[in-house]
C-alpha positions in Angstrom: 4.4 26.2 5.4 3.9 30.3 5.4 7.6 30.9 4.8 9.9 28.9 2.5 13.0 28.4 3.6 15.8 27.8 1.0 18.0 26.5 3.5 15.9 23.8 5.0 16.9 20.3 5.8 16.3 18.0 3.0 13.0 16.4 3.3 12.2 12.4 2.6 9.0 10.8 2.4 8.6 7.6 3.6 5.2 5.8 1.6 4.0 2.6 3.7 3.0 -0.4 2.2 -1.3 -0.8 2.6 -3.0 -1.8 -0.8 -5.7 -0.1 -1.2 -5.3 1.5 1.9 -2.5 3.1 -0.1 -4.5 6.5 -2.2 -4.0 7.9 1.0 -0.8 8.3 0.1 -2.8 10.9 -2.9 -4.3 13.0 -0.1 -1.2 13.3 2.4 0.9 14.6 -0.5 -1.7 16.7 -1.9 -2.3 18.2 1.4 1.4 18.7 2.3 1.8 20.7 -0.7 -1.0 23.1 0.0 1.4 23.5 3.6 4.5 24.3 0.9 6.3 21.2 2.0 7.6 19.4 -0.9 9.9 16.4 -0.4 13.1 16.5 -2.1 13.1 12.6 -2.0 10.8 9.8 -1.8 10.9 5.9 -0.6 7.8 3.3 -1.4 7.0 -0.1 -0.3 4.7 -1.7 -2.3 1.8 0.6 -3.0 4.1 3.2 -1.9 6.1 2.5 -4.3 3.2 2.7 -7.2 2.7 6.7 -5.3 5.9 7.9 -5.2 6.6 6.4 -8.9 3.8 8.3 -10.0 5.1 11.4 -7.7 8.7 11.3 -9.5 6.6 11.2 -13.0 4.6 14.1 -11.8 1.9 12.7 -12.9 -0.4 12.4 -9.5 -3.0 14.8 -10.7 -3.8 12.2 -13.6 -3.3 8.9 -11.6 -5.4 10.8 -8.6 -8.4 11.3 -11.7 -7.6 7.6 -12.7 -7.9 6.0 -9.3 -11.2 7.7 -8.5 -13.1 6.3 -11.6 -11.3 2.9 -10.6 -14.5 0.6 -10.4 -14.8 -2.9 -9.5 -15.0 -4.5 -12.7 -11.6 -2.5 -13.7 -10.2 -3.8 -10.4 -10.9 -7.5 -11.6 -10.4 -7.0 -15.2 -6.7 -6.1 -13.8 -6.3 -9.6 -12.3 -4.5 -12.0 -14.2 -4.8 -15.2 -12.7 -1.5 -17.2 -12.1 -2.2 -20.0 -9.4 0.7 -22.3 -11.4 3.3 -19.3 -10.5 3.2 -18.5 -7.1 0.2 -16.2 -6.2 -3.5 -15.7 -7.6 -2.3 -12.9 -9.8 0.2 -12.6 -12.6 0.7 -8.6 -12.4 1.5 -9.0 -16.2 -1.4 -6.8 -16.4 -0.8 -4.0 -13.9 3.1 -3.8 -15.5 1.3 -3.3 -19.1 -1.0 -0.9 -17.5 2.1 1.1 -16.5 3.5 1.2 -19.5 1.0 1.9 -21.7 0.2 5.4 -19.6 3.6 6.3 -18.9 5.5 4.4 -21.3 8.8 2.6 -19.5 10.7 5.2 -17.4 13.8 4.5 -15.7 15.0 5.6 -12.5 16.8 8.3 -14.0 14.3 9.8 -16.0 12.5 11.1 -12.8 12.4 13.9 -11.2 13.4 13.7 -7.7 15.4 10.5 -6.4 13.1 7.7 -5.5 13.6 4.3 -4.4 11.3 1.0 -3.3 11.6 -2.0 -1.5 11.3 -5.3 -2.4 12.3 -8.5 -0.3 14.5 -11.5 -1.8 12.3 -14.8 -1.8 15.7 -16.9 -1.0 17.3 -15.2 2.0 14.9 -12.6 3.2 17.6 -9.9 2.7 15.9 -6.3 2.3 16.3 -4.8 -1.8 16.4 -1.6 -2.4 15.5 -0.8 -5.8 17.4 2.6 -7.4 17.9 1.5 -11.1 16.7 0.3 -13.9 13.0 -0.2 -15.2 10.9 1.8 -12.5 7.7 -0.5 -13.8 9.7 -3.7 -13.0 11.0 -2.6 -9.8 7.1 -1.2 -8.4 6.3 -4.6 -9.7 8.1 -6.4 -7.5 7.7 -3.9 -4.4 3.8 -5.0 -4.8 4.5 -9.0 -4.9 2.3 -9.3 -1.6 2.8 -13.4 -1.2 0.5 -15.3 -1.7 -2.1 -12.7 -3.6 0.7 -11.9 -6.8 3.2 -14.1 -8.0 6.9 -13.1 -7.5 8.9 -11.1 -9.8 12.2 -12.8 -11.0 14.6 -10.0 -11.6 18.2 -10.3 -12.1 18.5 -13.9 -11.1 16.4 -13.6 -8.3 12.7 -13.1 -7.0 11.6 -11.1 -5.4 8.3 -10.7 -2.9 6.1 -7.3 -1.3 8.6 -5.3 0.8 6.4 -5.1 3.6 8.1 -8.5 4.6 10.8 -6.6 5.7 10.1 -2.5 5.5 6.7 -1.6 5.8 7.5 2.3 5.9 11.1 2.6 4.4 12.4 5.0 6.9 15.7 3.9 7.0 15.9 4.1 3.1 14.7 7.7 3.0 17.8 7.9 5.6 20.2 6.3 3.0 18.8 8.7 0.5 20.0 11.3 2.0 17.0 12.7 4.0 17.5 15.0 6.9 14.1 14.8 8.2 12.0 12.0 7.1 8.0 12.4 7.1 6.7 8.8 7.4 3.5 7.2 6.6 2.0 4.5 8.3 -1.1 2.6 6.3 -1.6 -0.3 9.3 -1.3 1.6 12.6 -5.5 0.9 13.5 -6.3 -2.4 11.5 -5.7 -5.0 14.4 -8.7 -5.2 17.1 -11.2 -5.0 14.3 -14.7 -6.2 14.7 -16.3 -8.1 12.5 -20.2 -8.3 11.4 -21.4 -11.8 10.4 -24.7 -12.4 8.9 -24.8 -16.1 7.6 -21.5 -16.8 5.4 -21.1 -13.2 4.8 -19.0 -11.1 6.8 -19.0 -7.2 7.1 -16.1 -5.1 8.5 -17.0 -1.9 10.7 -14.0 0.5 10.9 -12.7 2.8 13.6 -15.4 5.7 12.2 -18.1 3.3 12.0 -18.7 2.4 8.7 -19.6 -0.6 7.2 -17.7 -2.0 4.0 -19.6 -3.6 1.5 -19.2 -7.4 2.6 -19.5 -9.1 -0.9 -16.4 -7.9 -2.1 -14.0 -10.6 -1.5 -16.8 -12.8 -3.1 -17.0 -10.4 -5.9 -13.6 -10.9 -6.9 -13.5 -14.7 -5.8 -16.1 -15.0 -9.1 -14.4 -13.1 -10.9 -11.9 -16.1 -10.7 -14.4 -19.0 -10.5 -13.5 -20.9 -13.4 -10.0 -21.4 -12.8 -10.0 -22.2 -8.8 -14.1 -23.0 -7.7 -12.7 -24.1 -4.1 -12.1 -20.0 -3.5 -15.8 -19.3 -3.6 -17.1 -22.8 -1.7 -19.4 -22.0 1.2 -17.3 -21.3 4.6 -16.8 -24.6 6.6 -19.0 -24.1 10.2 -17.4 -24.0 12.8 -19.5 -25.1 16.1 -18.3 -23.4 19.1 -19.5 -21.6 22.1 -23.3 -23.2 21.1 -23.7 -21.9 18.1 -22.4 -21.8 14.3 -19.6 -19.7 13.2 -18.5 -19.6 9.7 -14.8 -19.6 9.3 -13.0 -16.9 7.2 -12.6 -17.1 3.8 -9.0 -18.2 2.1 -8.8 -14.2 0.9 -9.7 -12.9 5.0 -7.3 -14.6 5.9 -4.5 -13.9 3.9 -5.6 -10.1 4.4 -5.3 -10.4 8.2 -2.2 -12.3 8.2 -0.3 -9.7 6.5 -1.6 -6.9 8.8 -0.8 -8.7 11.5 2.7 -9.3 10.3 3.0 -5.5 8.7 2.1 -4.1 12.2 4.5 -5.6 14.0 7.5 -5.1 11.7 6.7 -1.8 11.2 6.9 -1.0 15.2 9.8 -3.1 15.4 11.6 -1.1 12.7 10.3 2.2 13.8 11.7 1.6 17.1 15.2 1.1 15.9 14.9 4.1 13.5 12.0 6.2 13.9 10.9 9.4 11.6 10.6 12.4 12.6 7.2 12.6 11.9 4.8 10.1 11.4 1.5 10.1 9.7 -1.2 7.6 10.1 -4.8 7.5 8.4 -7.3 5.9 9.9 -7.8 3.6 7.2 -9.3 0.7 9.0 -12.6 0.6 6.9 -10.9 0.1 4.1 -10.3 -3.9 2.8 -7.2 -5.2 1.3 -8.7 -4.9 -2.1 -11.4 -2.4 -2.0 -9.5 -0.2 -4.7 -12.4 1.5 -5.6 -13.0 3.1 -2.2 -10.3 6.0 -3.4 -12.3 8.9 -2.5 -12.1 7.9 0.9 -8.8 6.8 1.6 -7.4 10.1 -0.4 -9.7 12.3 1.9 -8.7 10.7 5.1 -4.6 10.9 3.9 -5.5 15.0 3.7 -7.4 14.7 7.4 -4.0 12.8 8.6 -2.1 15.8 7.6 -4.3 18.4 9.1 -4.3 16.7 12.6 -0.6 17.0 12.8 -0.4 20.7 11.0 1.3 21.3 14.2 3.7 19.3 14.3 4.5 19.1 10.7 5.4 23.7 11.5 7.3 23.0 14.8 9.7 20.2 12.6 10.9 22.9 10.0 11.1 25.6 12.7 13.5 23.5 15.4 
Protein backbone atom coordinates (compact mmCIF):
# COMPACT_ATOMS: atom_id res chain seq x y z
CA UNK A 1 0.00 0.00 0.00
CA UNK A 2 1.17 3.77 -1.06
CA UNK A 3 0.01 5.23 2.21
CA UNK A 4 0.32 3.66 5.68
CA UNK A 5 -2.26 4.14 7.68
CA UNK A 6 -1.67 4.01 11.49
CA UNK A 7 -5.09 3.67 12.22
CA UNK A 8 -5.89 0.71 10.10
CA UNK A 9 -7.93 -2.28 11.10
CA UNK A 10 -5.85 -5.00 12.52
CA UNK A 11 -4.86 -7.40 9.87
CA UNK A 12 -4.80 -11.47 10.21
CA UNK A 13 -3.39 -13.93 7.95
CA UNK A 14 -5.04 -16.93 7.50
CA UNK A 15 -2.10 -19.79 6.07
CA UNK A 16 -3.95 -22.93 4.44
CA UNK A 17 -2.86 -26.26 4.94
CA UNK A 18 -1.24 -27.74 1.21
CA UNK A 19 2.25 -29.55 1.82
CA UNK A 20 4.28 -28.63 -0.43
CA UNK A 21 1.89 -26.61 -2.08
CA UNK A 22 2.54 -24.63 1.01
CA UNK A 23 6.10 -22.11 0.03
CA UNK A 24 3.57 -20.28 -1.57
CA UNK A 25 2.75 -19.13 1.48
CA UNK A 26 6.93 -17.51 1.01
CA UNK A 27 5.80 -15.57 -2.03
CA UNK A 28 2.21 -14.14 -0.89
CA UNK A 29 3.91 -12.72 2.17
CA UNK A 30 6.83 -11.51 0.46
CA UNK A 31 4.77 -9.93 -2.04
CA UNK A 32 2.34 -8.40 0.42
CA UNK A 33 5.13 -6.69 2.01
CA UNK A 34 6.42 -5.03 -1.06
CA UNK A 35 2.38 -3.57 -1.06
CA UNK A 36 3.24 -2.35 2.86
CA UNK A 37 0.74 -4.67 4.21
CA UNK A 38 2.07 -6.35 7.16
CA UNK A 39 -0.20 -8.57 9.33
CA UNK A 40 -0.40 -7.79 12.82
CA UNK A 41 -1.38 -11.52 13.44
CA UNK A 42 -1.04 -14.89 11.84
CA UNK A 43 -3.01 -18.37 12.00
CA UNK A 44 -1.40 -21.80 10.27
CA UNK A 45 -2.76 -25.15 9.51
CA UNK A 46 -0.33 -27.55 8.93
CA UNK A 47 2.26 -26.13 6.57
CA UNK A 48 0.82 -22.91 7.42
CA UNK A 49 1.64 -23.39 10.57
CA UNK A 50 5.58 -24.29 9.71
CA UNK A 51 5.21 -20.35 7.56
CA UNK A 52 3.78 -18.32 9.92
CA UNK A 53 6.22 -19.99 12.79
CA UNK A 54 8.91 -19.02 10.75
CA UNK A 55 7.06 -15.46 10.03
CA UNK A 56 6.79 -14.84 14.07
CA UNK A 57 10.73 -15.87 14.18
CA UNK A 58 11.40 -13.51 11.44
CA UNK A 59 13.34 -15.63 10.05
CA UNK A 60 11.54 -16.16 6.34
CA UNK A 61 14.39 -14.72 4.38
CA UNK A 62 16.61 -17.71 5.75
CA UNK A 63 13.99 -20.53 5.63
CA UNK A 64 12.90 -18.89 1.97
CA UNK A 65 17.11 -19.62 1.04
CA UNK A 66 16.72 -23.10 2.89
CA UNK A 67 13.59 -24.31 1.04
CA UNK A 68 14.96 -23.47 -2.40
CA UNK A 69 18.15 -25.63 -2.05
CA UNK A 70 15.63 -28.33 -0.54
CA UNK A 71 16.54 -31.30 -2.93
CA UNK A 72 15.14 -34.70 -3.03
CA UNK A 73 17.46 -36.59 -1.25
CA UNK A 74 17.14 -33.89 1.79
CA UNK A 75 13.36 -34.40 1.42
CA UNK A 76 13.84 -38.25 2.07
CA UNK A 77 16.74 -38.01 4.37
CA UNK A 78 13.92 -36.06 6.49
CA UNK A 79 11.68 -39.10 6.62
CA UNK A 80 11.77 -41.19 9.48
CA UNK A 81 9.92 -44.12 8.99
CA UNK A 82 7.25 -45.09 11.71
CA UNK A 83 4.73 -47.66 10.17
CA UNK A 84 4.43 -49.36 13.96
CA UNK A 85 3.09 -45.65 15.09
CA UNK A 86 0.46 -44.53 13.11
CA UNK A 87 1.79 -43.06 9.79
CA UNK A 88 4.91 -43.71 7.38
CA UNK A 89 6.82 -41.00 9.07
CA UNK A 90 7.98 -40.31 12.63
CA UNK A 91 8.53 -36.37 12.29
CA UNK A 92 11.19 -36.92 15.03
CA UNK A 93 13.34 -35.58 12.39
CA UNK A 94 11.56 -32.52 11.10
CA UNK A 95 10.96 -31.42 15.13
CA UNK A 96 15.00 -31.81 15.50
CA UNK A 97 15.48 -29.97 12.31
CA UNK A 98 13.53 -27.08 14.04
CA UNK A 99 15.34 -27.01 16.79
CA UNK A 100 18.59 -27.20 15.72
CA UNK A 101 18.03 -23.89 13.43
CA UNK A 102 15.95 -22.03 15.68
CA UNK A 103 16.60 -23.57 18.87
CA UNK A 104 13.05 -24.29 20.93
CA UNK A 105 10.96 -21.00 20.96
CA UNK A 106 7.85 -20.67 22.77
CA UNK A 107 4.81 -18.96 21.77
CA UNK A 108 5.76 -16.09 23.63
CA UNK A 109 9.08 -15.52 22.39
CA UNK A 110 7.64 -14.35 18.97
CA UNK A 111 6.99 -11.60 17.58
CA UNK A 112 3.50 -11.09 16.50
CA UNK A 113 0.72 -13.46 18.03
CA UNK A 114 0.42 -16.65 16.05
CA UNK A 115 -1.57 -19.70 16.49
CA UNK A 116 -2.07 -23.31 14.55
CA UNK A 117 -4.47 -25.85 14.27
CA UNK A 118 -4.40 -29.24 15.09
CA UNK A 119 -7.32 -31.85 15.33
CA UNK A 120 -7.89 -34.25 18.48
CA UNK A 121 -7.56 -38.01 17.18
CA UNK A 122 -10.45 -39.03 19.92
CA UNK A 123 -13.30 -36.62 19.29
CA UNK A 124 -12.56 -34.65 16.25
CA UNK A 125 -12.76 -31.39 18.30
CA UNK A 126 -10.76 -28.49 16.56
CA UNK A 127 -7.23 -27.34 18.86
CA UNK A 128 -6.01 -24.30 18.65
CA UNK A 129 -2.57 -24.21 19.69
CA UNK A 130 -1.32 -20.63 21.54
CA UNK A 131 1.20 -21.92 24.10
CA UNK A 132 3.89 -23.70 24.86
CA UNK A 133 6.74 -25.34 22.52
CA UNK A 134 5.95 -23.71 19.05
CA UNK A 135 8.08 -26.91 17.42
CA UNK A 136 5.65 -29.37 19.17
CA UNK A 137 2.58 -27.54 18.39
CA UNK A 138 3.74 -27.10 14.23
CA UNK A 139 4.40 -30.70 14.79
CA UNK A 140 1.27 -31.70 15.38
CA UNK A 141 -0.53 -29.08 12.98
CA UNK A 142 1.41 -31.22 10.11
CA UNK A 143 0.27 -34.87 11.44
CA UNK A 144 -1.44 -35.35 7.89
CA UNK A 145 -3.02 -39.12 8.76
CA UNK A 146 -1.87 -41.64 7.45
CA UNK A 147 1.54 -40.01 5.93
CA UNK A 148 3.02 -38.82 9.81
CA UNK A 149 2.27 -40.45 12.85
CA UNK A 150 0.24 -38.42 15.48
CA UNK A 151 1.63 -36.23 18.03
CA UNK A 152 0.60 -37.10 21.72
CA UNK A 153 0.58 -33.89 23.53
CA UNK A 154 -0.86 -33.29 26.84
CA UNK A 155 -2.72 -36.54 27.13
CA UNK A 156 -3.97 -36.52 23.88
CA UNK A 157 -2.99 -36.91 20.01
CA UNK A 158 -3.36 -35.02 17.90
CA UNK A 159 -3.68 -35.24 13.75
CA UNK A 160 -3.18 -32.41 10.54
CA UNK A 161 -5.69 -29.57 11.14
CA UNK A 162 -6.81 -29.65 7.78
CA UNK A 163 -9.37 -32.40 9.17
CA UNK A 164 -11.15 -29.70 10.59
CA UNK A 165 -9.65 -25.98 9.37
CA UNK A 166 -8.04 -25.97 6.23
CA UNK A 167 -7.61 -22.02 6.20
CA UNK A 168 -8.10 -20.99 9.92
CA UNK A 169 -10.26 -17.98 9.30
CA UNK A 170 -12.23 -18.19 12.14
CA UNK A 171 -8.97 -18.41 14.37
CA UNK A 172 -7.54 -15.27 12.87
CA UNK A 173 -11.15 -13.97 13.94
CA UNK A 174 -10.55 -15.12 17.59
CA UNK A 175 -7.24 -13.54 17.44
CA UNK A 176 -8.48 -10.53 17.18
CA UNK A 177 -8.27 -9.75 13.40
CA UNK A 178 -10.44 -7.09 11.82
CA UNK A 179 -9.84 -8.08 8.39
CA UNK A 180 -8.61 -11.44 7.71
CA UNK A 181 -6.48 -12.06 4.28
CA UNK A 182 -6.96 -15.81 3.69
CA UNK A 183 -5.05 -18.31 1.70
CA UNK A 184 -6.40 -21.11 0.03
CA UNK A 185 -3.61 -24.03 -1.18
CA UNK A 186 -6.50 -26.55 -2.68
CA UNK A 187 -8.95 -24.26 -4.53
CA UNK A 188 -7.79 -25.98 -8.40
CA UNK A 189 -6.55 -29.58 -7.41
CA UNK A 190 -9.84 -31.53 -8.01
CA UNK A 191 -10.67 -32.20 -11.90
CA UNK A 192 -7.04 -33.03 -12.57
CA UNK A 193 -5.94 -35.06 -15.44
CA UNK A 194 -3.75 -37.51 -15.28
CA UNK A 195 -0.95 -38.94 -17.91
CA UNK A 196 -0.34 -42.64 -17.72
CA UNK A 197 2.39 -44.28 -19.57
CA UNK A 198 2.70 -48.06 -18.32
CA UNK A 199 2.72 -48.09 -14.27
CA UNK A 200 3.84 -44.56 -14.28
CA UNK A 201 1.65 -41.78 -13.89
CA UNK A 202 2.33 -38.06 -14.77
CA UNK A 203 0.25 -35.09 -13.43
CA UNK A 204 -0.41 -31.98 -15.90
CA UNK A 205 -1.57 -28.88 -13.94
CA UNK A 206 -3.95 -26.06 -14.68
CA UNK A 207 -0.69 -24.08 -16.60
CA UNK A 208 0.22 -27.17 -18.33
CA UNK A 209 3.10 -28.55 -16.90
CA UNK A 210 4.06 -31.88 -16.35
CA UNK A 211 5.48 -33.02 -12.84
CA UNK A 212 8.11 -35.36 -12.81
CA UNK A 213 6.08 -38.78 -12.46
CA UNK A 214 8.81 -40.83 -10.53
CA UNK A 215 8.60 -39.00 -7.56
CA UNK A 216 6.26 -40.90 -5.45
CA UNK A 217 8.43 -43.95 -6.50
CA UNK A 218 11.47 -42.05 -5.57
CA UNK A 219 10.46 -41.70 -2.12
CA UNK A 220 8.56 -45.20 -2.01
CA UNK A 221 12.63 -46.52 -2.36
CA UNK A 222 13.65 -44.46 -0.27
CA UNK A 223 11.55 -46.64 2.21
CA UNK A 224 11.92 -50.03 0.45
CA UNK A 225 13.53 -51.98 3.08
CA UNK A 226 11.13 -51.44 5.78
CA UNK A 227 7.57 -51.80 3.72
CA UNK A 228 8.54 -53.50 -0.10
CA UNK A 229 4.57 -53.77 -0.69
CA UNK A 230 4.74 -49.69 -1.24
CA UNK A 231 6.81 -49.95 -4.31
CA UNK A 232 5.05 -53.41 -5.91
CA UNK A 233 3.99 -52.96 -9.49
CA UNK A 234 0.27 -51.35 -9.69
CA UNK A 235 -2.50 -54.14 -9.75
CA UNK A 236 -4.31 -53.84 -13.61
CA UNK A 237 -7.20 -53.00 -13.71
CA UNK A 238 -9.20 -54.24 -17.06
CA UNK A 239 -11.88 -51.95 -17.98
CA UNK A 240 -13.36 -50.21 -20.80
CA UNK A 241 -11.03 -52.91 -23.13
CA UNK A 242 -7.95 -52.14 -22.13
CA UNK A 243 -5.45 -52.09 -19.03
CA UNK A 244 -5.44 -49.47 -16.47
CA UNK A 245 -3.06 -49.45 -13.72
CA UNK A 246 -4.50 -48.52 -10.39
CA UNK A 247 -3.05 -45.66 -8.22
CA UNK A 248 -0.41 -46.22 -6.02
CA UNK A 249 -1.07 -46.45 -2.02
CA UNK A 250 0.80 -42.68 -1.78
CA UNK A 251 -1.86 -41.23 -4.93
CA UNK A 252 -4.23 -42.13 -3.25
CA UNK A 253 -3.83 -40.97 0.07
CA UNK A 254 -2.74 -37.53 -1.76
CA UNK A 255 -6.19 -37.35 -3.52
CA UNK A 256 -8.16 -38.36 -0.58
CA UNK A 257 -7.06 -35.52 1.47
CA UNK A 258 -7.67 -32.92 -1.38
CA UNK A 259 -10.72 -34.12 -1.81
CA UNK A 260 -11.66 -33.90 1.82
CA UNK A 261 -9.53 -30.33 2.34
CA UNK A 262 -11.68 -28.83 -0.58
CA UNK A 263 -14.80 -29.50 0.73
CA UNK A 264 -14.22 -28.48 4.31
CA UNK A 265 -12.56 -25.54 3.37
CA UNK A 266 -15.83 -24.29 1.33
CA UNK A 267 -18.00 -25.51 3.92
CA UNK A 268 -16.14 -23.43 6.52
CA UNK A 269 -15.60 -20.51 4.36
CA UNK A 270 -19.26 -20.35 3.81
CA UNK A 271 -20.03 -20.06 7.40
CA UNK A 272 -17.24 -17.47 7.97
CA UNK A 273 -15.57 -16.25 4.99
CA UNK A 274 -12.37 -13.70 4.79
CA UNK A 275 -12.41 -10.80 3.53
CA UNK A 276 -10.08 -11.57 1.02
CA UNK A 277 -9.01 -14.67 -0.22
CA UNK A 278 -5.92 -15.70 -2.06
CA UNK A 279 -5.54 -18.74 -4.15
CA UNK A 280 -2.34 -20.06 -6.11
CA UNK A 281 -2.79 -22.00 -8.75
CA UNK A 282 -0.78 -24.66 -7.35
CA UNK A 283 -2.21 -27.66 -9.06
CA UNK A 284 1.17 -28.92 -10.64
CA UNK A 285 2.54 -29.18 -7.60
CA UNK A 286 2.31 -32.98 -5.78
CA UNK A 287 1.74 -33.59 -2.20
CA UNK A 288 5.39 -34.15 -1.67
CA UNK A 289 7.27 -32.41 -4.39
CA UNK A 290 9.05 -30.09 -1.69
CA UNK A 291 11.64 -29.33 -3.89
CA UNK A 292 9.49 -27.57 -6.46
CA UNK A 293 9.88 -24.26 -4.07
CA UNK A 294 10.80 -21.94 -6.71
CA UNK A 295 7.66 -22.45 -8.17
CA UNK A 296 5.15 -22.52 -5.63
CA UNK A 297 6.88 -19.25 -4.01
CA UNK A 298 6.65 -17.47 -7.47
CA UNK A 299 3.04 -18.40 -8.11
CA UNK A 300 2.06 -17.19 -4.10
CA UNK A 301 3.74 -13.53 -5.42
CA UNK A 302 1.48 -13.89 -8.91
CA UNK A 303 -1.64 -14.76 -6.44
CA UNK A 304 -1.05 -11.49 -4.82
CA UNK A 305 -0.64 -9.34 -7.93
CA UNK A 306 -3.95 -10.64 -9.46
CA UNK A 307 -5.86 -9.36 -6.57
CA UNK A 308 -3.61 -5.93 -6.08
CA UNK A 309 -6.99 -4.54 -6.55
CA UNK A 310 -8.72 -5.79 -4.25
CA UNK A 311 -6.19 -6.17 -1.64
CA UNK A 312 -6.15 -1.49 -2.06
CA UNK A 313 -10.10 -1.30 -2.16
CA UNK A 314 -10.03 -3.52 1.50
CA UNK A 315 -7.87 -0.92 3.48
CA UNK A 316 -9.63 1.97 1.72
CA UNK A 317 -13.58 0.94 2.58
Amino acid sequence: MEDNITDRPRIGLALGGGSARGWAHIGVIKALAEMDIEPDLVAGTSVGAIVGAIYGLDALSGFEGWVLRMTRRDIIGYMDVGFSSGGFFEGKRLVRTFQDHFGDPQFDDLRLPFGAVATELDTGLEVWLREGSVAHAVRASISLPGIFTPAYQRGRWLVDGGLVNPVPVSLCRAMGAERVIAVSLNGDLLGRHFRRAGSQVAQVGAGGQRADPNWVERLAAGIREHAPWLIMPPVPYIGSGHMEPSPGLLQVTANSLNIMQDRITRSRMAGDPPDLLISPRLAQIGLLEFDRAAEAIAEGEASVRRVAPALKDLFEA
